[in-house]
C-alpha beads as a LAMMPS data file, in Angstrom:
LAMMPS data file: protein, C-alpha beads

366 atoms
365 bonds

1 atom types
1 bond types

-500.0 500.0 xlo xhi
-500.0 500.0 ylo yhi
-500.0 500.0 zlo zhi

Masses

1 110.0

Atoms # bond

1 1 1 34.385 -412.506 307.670
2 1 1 33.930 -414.495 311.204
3 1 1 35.246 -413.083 314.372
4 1 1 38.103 -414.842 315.854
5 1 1 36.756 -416.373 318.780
6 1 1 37.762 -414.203 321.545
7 1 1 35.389 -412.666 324.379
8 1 1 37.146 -409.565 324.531
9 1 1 37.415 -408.997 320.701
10 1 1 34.256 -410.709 318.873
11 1 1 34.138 -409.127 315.544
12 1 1 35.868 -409.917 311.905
13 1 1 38.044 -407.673 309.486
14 1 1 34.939 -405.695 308.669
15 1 1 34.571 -404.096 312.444
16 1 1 37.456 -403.773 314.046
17 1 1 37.259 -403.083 317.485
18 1 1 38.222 -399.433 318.613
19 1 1 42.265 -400.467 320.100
20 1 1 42.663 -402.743 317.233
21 1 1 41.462 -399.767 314.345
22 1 1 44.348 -397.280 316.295
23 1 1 47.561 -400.594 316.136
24 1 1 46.621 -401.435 313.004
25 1 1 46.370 -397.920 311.452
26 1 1 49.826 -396.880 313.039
27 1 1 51.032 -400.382 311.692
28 1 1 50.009 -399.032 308.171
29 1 1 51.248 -396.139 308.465
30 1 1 54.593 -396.750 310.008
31 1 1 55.376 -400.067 308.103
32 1 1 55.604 -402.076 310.648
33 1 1 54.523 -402.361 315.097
34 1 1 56.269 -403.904 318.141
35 1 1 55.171 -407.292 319.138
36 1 1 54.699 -406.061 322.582
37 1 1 51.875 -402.746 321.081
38 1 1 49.864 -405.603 319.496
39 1 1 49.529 -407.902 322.689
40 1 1 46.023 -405.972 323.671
41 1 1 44.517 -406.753 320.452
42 1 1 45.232 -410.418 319.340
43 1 1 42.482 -410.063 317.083
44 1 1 44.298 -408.676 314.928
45 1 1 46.650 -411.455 314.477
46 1 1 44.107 -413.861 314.466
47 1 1 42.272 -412.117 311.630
48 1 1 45.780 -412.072 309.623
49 1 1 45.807 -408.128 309.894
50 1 1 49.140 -408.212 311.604
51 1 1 51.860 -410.726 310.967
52 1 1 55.144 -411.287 312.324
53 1 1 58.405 -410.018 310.277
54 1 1 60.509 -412.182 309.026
55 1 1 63.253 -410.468 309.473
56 1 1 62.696 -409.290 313.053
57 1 1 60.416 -411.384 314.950
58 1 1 60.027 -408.569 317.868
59 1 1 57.888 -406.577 314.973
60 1 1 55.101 -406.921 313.281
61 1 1 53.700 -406.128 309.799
62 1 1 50.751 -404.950 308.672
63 1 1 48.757 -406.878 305.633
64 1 1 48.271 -404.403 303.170
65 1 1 44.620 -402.935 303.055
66 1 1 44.100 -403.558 299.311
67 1 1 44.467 -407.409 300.344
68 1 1 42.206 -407.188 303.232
69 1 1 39.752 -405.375 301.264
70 1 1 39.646 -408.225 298.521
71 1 1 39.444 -410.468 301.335
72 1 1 36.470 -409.143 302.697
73 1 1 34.681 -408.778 298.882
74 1 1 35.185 -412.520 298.277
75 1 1 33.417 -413.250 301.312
76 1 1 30.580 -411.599 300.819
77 1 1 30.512 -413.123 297.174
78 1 1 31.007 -416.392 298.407
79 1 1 27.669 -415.657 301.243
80 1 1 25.446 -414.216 298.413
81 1 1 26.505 -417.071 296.833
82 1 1 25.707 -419.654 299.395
83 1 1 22.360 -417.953 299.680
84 1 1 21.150 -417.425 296.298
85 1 1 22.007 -420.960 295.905
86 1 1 19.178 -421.853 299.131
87 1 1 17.042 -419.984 297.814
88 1 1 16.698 -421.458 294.166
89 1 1 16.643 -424.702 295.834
90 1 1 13.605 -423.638 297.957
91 1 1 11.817 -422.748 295.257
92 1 1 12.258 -425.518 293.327
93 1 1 11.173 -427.665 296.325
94 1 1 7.982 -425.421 296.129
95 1 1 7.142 -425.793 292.931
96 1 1 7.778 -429.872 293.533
97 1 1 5.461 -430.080 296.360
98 1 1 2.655 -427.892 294.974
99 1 1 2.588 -430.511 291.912
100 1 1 2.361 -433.159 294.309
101 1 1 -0.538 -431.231 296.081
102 1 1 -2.299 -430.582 292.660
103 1 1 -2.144 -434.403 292.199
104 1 1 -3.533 -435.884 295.535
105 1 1 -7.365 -436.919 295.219
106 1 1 -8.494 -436.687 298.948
107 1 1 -12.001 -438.740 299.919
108 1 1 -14.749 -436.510 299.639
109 1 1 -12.898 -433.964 297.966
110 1 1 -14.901 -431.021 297.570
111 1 1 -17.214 -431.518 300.564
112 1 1 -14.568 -429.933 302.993
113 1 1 -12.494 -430.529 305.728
114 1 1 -13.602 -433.529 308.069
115 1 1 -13.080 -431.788 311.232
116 1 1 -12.548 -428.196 311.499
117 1 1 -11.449 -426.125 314.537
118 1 1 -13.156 -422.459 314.627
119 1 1 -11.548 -420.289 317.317
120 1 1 -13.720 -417.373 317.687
121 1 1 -17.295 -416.356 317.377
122 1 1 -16.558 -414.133 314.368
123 1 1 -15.021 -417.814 312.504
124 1 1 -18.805 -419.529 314.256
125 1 1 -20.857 -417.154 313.005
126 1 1 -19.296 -417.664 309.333
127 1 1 -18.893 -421.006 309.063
128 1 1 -22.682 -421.412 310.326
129 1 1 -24.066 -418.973 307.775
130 1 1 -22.580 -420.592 305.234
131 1 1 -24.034 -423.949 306.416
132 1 1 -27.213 -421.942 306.166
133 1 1 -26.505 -420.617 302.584
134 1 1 -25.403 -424.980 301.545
135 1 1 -29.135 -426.109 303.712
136 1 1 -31.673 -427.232 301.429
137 1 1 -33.303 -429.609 303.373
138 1 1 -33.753 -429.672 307.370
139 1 1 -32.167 -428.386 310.843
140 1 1 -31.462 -430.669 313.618
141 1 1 -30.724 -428.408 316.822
142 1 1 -30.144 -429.297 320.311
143 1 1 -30.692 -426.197 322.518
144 1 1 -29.134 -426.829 325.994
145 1 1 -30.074 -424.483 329.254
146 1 1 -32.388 -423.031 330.715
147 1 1 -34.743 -420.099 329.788
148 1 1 -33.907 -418.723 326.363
149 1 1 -33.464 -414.858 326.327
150 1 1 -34.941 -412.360 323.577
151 1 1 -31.084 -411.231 322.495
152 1 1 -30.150 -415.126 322.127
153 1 1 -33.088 -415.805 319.938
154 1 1 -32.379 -412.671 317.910
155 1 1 -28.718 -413.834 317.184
156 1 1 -29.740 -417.042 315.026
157 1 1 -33.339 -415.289 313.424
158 1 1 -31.970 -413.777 310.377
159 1 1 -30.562 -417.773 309.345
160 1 1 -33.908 -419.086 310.267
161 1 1 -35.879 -416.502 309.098
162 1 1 -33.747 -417.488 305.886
163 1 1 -34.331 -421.179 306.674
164 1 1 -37.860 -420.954 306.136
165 1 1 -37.870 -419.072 303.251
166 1 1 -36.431 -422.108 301.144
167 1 1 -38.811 -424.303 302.526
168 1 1 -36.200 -426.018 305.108
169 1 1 -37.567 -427.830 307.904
170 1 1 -36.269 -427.385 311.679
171 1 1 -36.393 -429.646 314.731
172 1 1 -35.689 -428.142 317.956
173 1 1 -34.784 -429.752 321.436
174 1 1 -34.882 -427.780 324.561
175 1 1 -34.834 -428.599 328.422
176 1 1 -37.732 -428.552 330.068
177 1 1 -37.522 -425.264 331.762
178 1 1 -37.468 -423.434 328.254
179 1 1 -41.045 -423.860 327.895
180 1 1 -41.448 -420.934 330.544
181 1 1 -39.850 -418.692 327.951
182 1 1 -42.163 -416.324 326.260
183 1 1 -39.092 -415.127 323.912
184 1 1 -39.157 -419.321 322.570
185 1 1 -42.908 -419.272 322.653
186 1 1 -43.351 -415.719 320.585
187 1 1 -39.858 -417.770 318.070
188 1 1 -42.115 -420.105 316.825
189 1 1 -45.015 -418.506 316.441
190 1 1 -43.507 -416.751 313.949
191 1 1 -41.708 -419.401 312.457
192 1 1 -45.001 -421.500 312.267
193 1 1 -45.098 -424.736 311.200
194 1 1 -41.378 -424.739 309.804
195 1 1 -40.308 -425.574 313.628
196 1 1 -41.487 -428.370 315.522
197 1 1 -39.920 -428.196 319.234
198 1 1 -39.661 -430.786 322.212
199 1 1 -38.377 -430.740 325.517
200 1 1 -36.852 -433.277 327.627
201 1 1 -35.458 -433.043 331.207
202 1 1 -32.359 -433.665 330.085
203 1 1 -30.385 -432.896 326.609
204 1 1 -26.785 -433.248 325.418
205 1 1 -24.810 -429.976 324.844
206 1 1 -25.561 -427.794 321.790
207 1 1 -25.636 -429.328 319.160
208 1 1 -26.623 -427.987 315.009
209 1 1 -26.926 -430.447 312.533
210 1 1 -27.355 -429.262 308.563
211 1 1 -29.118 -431.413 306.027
212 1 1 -27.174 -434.357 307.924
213 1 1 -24.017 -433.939 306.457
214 1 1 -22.453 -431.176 308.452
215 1 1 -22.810 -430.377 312.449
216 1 1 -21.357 -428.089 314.922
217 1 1 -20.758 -428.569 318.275
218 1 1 -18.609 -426.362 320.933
219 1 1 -15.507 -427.448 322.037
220 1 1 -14.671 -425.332 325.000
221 1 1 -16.911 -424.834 328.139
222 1 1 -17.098 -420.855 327.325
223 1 1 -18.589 -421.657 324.118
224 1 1 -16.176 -419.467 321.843
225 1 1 -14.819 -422.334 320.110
226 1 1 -16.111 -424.734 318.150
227 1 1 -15.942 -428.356 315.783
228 1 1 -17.070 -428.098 312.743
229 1 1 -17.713 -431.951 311.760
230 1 1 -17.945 -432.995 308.563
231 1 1 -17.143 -436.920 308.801
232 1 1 -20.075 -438.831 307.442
233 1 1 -19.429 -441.152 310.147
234 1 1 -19.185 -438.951 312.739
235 1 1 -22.322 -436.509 311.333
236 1 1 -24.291 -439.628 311.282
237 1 1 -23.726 -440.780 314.821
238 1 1 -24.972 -436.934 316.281
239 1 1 -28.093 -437.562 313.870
240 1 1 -28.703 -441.212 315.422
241 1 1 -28.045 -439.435 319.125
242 1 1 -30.550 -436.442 318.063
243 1 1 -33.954 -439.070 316.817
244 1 1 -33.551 -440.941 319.831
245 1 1 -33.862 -438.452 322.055
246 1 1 -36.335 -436.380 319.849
247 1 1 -38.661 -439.610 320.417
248 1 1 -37.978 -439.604 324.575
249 1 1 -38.912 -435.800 324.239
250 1 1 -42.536 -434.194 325.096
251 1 1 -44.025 -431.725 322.197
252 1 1 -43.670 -428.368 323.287
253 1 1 -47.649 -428.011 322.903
254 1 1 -48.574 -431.020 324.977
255 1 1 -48.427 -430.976 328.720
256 1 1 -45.406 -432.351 330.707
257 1 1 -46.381 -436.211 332.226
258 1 1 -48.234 -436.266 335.896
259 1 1 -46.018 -437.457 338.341
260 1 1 -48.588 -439.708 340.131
261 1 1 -47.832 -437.908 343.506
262 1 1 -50.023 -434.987 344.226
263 1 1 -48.410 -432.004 345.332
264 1 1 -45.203 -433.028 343.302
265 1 1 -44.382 -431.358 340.211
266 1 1 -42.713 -433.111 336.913
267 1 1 -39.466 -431.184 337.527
268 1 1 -39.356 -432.077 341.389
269 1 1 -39.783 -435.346 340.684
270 1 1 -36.723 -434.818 337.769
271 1 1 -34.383 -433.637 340.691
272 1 1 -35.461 -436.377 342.999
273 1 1 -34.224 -438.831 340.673
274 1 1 -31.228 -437.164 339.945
275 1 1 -30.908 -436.398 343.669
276 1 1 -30.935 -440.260 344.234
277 1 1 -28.215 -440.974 342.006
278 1 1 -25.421 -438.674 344.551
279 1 1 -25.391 -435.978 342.237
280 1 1 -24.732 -432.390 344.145
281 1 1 -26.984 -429.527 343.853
282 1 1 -24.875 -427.872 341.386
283 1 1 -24.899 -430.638 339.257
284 1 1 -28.923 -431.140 339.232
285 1 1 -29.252 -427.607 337.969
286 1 1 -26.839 -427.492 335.199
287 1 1 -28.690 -430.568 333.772
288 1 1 -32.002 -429.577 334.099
289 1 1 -31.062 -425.800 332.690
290 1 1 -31.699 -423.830 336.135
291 1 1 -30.276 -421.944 338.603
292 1 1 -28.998 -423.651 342.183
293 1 1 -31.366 -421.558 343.988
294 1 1 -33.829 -422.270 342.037
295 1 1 -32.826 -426.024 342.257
296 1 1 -32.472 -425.726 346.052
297 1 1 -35.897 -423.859 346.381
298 1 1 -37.444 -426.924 344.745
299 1 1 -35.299 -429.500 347.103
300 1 1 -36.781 -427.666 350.100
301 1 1 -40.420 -427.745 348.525
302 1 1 -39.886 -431.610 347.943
303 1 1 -38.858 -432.297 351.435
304 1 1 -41.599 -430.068 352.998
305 1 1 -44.341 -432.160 350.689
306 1 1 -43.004 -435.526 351.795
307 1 1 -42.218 -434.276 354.962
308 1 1 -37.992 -434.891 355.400
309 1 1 -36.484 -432.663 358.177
310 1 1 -32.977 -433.794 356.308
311 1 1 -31.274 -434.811 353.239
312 1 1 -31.181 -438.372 354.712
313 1 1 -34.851 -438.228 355.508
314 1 1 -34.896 -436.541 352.119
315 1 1 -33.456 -439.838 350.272
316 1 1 -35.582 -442.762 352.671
317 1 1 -38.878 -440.294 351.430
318 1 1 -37.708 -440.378 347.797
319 1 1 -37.176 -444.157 348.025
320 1 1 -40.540 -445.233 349.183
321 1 1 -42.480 -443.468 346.822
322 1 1 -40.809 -444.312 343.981
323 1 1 -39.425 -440.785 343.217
324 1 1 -35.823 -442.996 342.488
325 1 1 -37.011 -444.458 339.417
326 1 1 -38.756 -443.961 336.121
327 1 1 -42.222 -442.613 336.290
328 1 1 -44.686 -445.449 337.220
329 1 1 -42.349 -447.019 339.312
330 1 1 -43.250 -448.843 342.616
331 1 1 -42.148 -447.417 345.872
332 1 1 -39.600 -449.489 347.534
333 1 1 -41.312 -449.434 350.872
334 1 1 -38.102 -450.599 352.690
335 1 1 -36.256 -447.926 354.387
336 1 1 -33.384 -449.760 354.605
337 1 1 -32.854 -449.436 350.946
338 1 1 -32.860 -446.197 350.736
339 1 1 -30.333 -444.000 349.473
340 1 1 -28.618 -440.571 352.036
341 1 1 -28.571 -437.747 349.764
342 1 1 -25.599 -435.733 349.342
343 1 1 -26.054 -432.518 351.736
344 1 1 -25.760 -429.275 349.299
345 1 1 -22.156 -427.530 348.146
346 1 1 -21.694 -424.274 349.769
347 1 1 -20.730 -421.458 347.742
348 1 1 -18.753 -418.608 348.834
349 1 1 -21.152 -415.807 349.902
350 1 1 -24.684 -417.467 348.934
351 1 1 -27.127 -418.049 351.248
352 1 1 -30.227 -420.531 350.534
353 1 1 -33.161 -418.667 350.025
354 1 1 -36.018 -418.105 347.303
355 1 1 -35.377 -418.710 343.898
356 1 1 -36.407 -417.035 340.936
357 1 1 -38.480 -419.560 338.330
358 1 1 -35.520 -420.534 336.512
359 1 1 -32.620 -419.467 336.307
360 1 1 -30.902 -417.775 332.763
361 1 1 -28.316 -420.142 330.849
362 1 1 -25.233 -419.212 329.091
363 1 1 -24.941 -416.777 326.472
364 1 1 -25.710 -418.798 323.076
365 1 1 -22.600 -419.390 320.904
366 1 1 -23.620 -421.936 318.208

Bonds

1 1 1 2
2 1 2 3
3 1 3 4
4 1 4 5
5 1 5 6
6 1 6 7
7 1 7 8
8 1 8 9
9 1 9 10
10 1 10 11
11 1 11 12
12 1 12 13
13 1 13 14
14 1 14 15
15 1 15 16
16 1 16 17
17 1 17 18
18 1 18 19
19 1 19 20
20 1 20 21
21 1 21 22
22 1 22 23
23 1 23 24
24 1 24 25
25 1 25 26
26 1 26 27
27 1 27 28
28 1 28 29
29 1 29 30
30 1 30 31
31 1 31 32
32 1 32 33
33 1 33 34
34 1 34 35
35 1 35 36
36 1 36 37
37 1 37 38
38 1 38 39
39 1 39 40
40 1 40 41
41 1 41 42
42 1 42 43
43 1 43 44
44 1 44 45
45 1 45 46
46 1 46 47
47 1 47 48
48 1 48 49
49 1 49 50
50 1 50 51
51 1 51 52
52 1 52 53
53 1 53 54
54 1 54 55
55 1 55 56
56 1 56 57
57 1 57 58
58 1 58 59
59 1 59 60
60 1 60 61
61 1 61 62
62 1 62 63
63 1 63 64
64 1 64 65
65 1 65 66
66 1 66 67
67 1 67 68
68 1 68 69
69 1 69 70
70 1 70 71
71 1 71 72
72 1 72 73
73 1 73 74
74 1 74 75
75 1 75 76
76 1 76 77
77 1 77 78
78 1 78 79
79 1 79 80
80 1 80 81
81 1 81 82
82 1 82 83
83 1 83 84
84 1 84 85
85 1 85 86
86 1 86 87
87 1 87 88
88 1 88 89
89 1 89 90
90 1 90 91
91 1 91 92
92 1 92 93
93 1 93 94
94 1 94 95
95 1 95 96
96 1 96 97
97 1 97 98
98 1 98 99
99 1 99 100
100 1 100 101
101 1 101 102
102 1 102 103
103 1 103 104
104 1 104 105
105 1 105 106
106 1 106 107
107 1 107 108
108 1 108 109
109 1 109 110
110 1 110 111
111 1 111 112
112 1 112 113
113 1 113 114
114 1 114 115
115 1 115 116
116 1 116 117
117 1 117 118
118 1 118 119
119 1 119 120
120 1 120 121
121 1 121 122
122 1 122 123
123 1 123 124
124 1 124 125
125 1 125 126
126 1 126 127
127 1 127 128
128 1 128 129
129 1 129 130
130 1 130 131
131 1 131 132
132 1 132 133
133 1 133 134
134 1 134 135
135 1 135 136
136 1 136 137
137 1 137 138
138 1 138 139
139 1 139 140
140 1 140 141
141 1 141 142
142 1 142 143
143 1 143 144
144 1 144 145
145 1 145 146
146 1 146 147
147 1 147 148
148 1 148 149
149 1 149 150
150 1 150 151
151 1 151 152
152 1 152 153
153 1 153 154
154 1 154 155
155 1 155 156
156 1 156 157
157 1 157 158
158 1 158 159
159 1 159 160
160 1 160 161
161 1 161 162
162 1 162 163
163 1 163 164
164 1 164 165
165 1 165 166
166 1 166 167
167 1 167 168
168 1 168 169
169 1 169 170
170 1 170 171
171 1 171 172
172 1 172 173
173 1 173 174
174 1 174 175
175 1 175 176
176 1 176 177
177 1 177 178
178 1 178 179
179 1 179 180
180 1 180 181
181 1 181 182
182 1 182 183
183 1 183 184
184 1 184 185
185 1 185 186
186 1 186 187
187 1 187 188
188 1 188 189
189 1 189 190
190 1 190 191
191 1 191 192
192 1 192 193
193 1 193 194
194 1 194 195
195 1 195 196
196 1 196 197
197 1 197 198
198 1 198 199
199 1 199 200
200 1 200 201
201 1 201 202
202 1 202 203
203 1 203 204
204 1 204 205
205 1 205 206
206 1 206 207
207 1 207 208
208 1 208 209
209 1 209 210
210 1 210 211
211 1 211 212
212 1 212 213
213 1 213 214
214 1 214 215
215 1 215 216
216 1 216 217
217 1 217 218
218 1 218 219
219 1 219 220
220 1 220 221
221 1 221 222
222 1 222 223
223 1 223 224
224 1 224 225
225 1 225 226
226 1 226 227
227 1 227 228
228 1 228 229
229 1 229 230
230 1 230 231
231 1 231 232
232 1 232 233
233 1 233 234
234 1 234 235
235 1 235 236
236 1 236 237
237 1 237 238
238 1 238 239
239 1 239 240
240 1 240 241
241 1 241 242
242 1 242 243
243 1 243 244
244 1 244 245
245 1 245 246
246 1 246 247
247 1 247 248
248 1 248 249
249 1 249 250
250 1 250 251
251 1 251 252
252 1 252 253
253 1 253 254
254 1 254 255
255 1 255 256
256 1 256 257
257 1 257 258
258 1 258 259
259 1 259 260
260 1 260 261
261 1 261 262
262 1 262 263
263 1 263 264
264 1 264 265
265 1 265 266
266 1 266 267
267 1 267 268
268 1 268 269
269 1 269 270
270 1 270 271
271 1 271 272
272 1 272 273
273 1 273 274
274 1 274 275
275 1 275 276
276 1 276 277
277 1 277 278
278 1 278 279
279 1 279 280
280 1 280 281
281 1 281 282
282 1 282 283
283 1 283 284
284 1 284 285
285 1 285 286
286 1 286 287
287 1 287 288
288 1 288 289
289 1 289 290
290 1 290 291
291 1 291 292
292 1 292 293
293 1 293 294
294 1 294 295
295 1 295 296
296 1 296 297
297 1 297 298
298 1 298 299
299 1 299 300
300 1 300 301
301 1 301 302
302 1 302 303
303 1 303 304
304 1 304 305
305 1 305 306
306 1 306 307
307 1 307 308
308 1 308 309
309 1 309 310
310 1 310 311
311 1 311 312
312 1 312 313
313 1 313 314
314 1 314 315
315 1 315 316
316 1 316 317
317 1 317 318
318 1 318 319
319 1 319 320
320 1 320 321
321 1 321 322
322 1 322 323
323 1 323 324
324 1 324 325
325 1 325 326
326 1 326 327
327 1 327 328
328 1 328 329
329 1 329 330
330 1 330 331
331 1 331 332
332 1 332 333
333 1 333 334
334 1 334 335
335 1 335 336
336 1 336 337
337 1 337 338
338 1 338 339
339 1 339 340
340 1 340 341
341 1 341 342
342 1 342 343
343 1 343 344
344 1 344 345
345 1 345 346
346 1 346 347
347 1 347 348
348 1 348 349
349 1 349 350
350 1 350 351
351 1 351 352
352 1 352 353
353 1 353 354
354 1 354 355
355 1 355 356
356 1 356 357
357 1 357 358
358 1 358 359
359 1 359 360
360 1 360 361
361 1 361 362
362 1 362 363
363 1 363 364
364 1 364 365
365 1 365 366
């Protein structure tokens, strides 16, 4: 039964608060209670415990506890009621909408979900080996970063390992920097002539593309969740991305283009350009897969070969020979057309100095 409504008192016929249990017991057991006793416990009127005699409105009398009690049983009949009656209606709304399910023909049924969210390397890893498992045909990979470390390679061997077994072709894209790696160079040695590899200065982010019908790409910066893409559309557009730059790309076995300007390396000149553009030091490294001290060791090399005491000296030098534009490019030989470089973004508690080769890049995820 529902309480009555009152702060003091909020409880039904079941519970009876501790001053109402004592008036209405000596109401029971006397017959009948003053008015003026009951005035602490109106709950007990409002429950229709107590109720006033008819023949003596000062008193009140007590509702007999047999009537209460049947009261309080048809109540909780009439909830079990209420509920048993939700709950056969649930399930037959359960049973109606699992029919409908059986009955829907989705496009591409059996081919999976278009787009699928996996939160959690644990969910990667198994969603990627059984892409590997489904392969029959070729790997498209795109391989972000910088130098790739022994433990990273190790992660994905036992899928390629199982890759080549079945005959499946791979295609690899790396930055230019990974070609430093002896980890990547001793990887496909023993994966022969199952792996071809490129490099370019720049690639997209990682990127794994199955027999062209499923990819996976992250979808967080840390790399610990990722998109597992399914939409032919949208599996054919990363495939159409991948050739195009697989065709800009250098063969891992063939050397990296002269830059025309002696004492100017391929990757100096990369920075150079990218310098040109405004982009800060931090953002040169992360797309050519190194560290900023590494990036800021080959600024300083740069400027000391075309002989720029500043950043603005840096970007008139760059302009006149050429360094601005695609390799082959004309200097501009007008100073006034050159572009000031951005100066470089300090960071708290580093100090420019040497640089190791390259620097390390994330830990692999996909």
């Amino acid at each position: 039964m529902a309480g009555h409504g009152t702060d003091e008192h909020p409880h039904g016929a079941d519970r009876l608060c501790e001053a109402g249990d004592r008036v209405y017991s000596r109401a029971v057991r006397r017959g009948r209670v003053r008015r003026l006793d009951a005035e602490a416990v109106p709950c007990l009127l409002e429950l229709a415990l107590l109720h006033p005699d008819p023949d003596d409105m000062a008193w009140l009398v007590p509702t007999s506890p047999q009537e209460v009690m049947t009261r309080l049983l048809r109540g909780v009949y009439d909830e079990v009621s209420v509920s048993q009656r939700r709950v056969g209606s649930a399930v037959a709304a359960f049973e109606w909408y699992a029919a409908l399910g059986e009955q829907i023909q989705s496009p591409g049924a059996g081919e999976g979900t278009a787009l699928r969210v996996l939160d959690g390397l644990a969910r990667i890893q198994a969603a990627m080996d059984e892409a590997t498992d489904a392969c029959t045909t070729e790997v498209l990979t795109v391989q972000p970063g910088g130098i790739r470390r022994e433990y990273e390679l190790s992660e994905g061997l036992h899928r390629a390992l199982e890759l080549r077994r079945r005959g499946v072709r791979m295609r690899d894209l790396y930055n230019h920097v990974a070609r430093h790696g002896q980890g990547l160079l001793n990887y496909l040695e023993l994966m022969g002539d199952t792996v071809q590899a490129r490099t370019l200065d720049e690639v997209v982010e990682r990127l794994i593309l199955f027999d062209r019908t499923v990819a996976f790409i992250p979808a967080n910066a840390e790399r610990t969740v990722a998109l597992e893409i399914r939409h032919p559309a949208l599996v054919q557009y990363l495939v159409t991305v991948f050739d195009r730059l697989w065709r800009l790309a250098v063969p891992l076995t063939a050397p990296l283009p002269d830059t025309g300007i002696e004492g100017i390396s391929h990757r100096e000149r990369s920075i150079a350009a990218l310098l040109a553009e405004g982009h800060q030091d931090a953002v040169v490294a992360e797309r050519l897969g190194i560290s900023v001290r590494t990036c800021r060791a080959h600024i300083a090399r740069l400027s000391e070969t075309l002989g720029a005491a500043s950043r603005t000296q840096l970007g008139v030098r760059i302009a006149q020979t050429g360094l601005d534009g695609p390799p082959g490019a004309p200097g501009l030989g007008d100073p006034g057309g050159a572009l000031s470089l951005p100066g470089p973004a300090a960071e708290p508690g580093s100090t420019p100095g040497p640089a190791p080769a390259c620097a390390p890049e994330s830990p692999t995820v996909l």
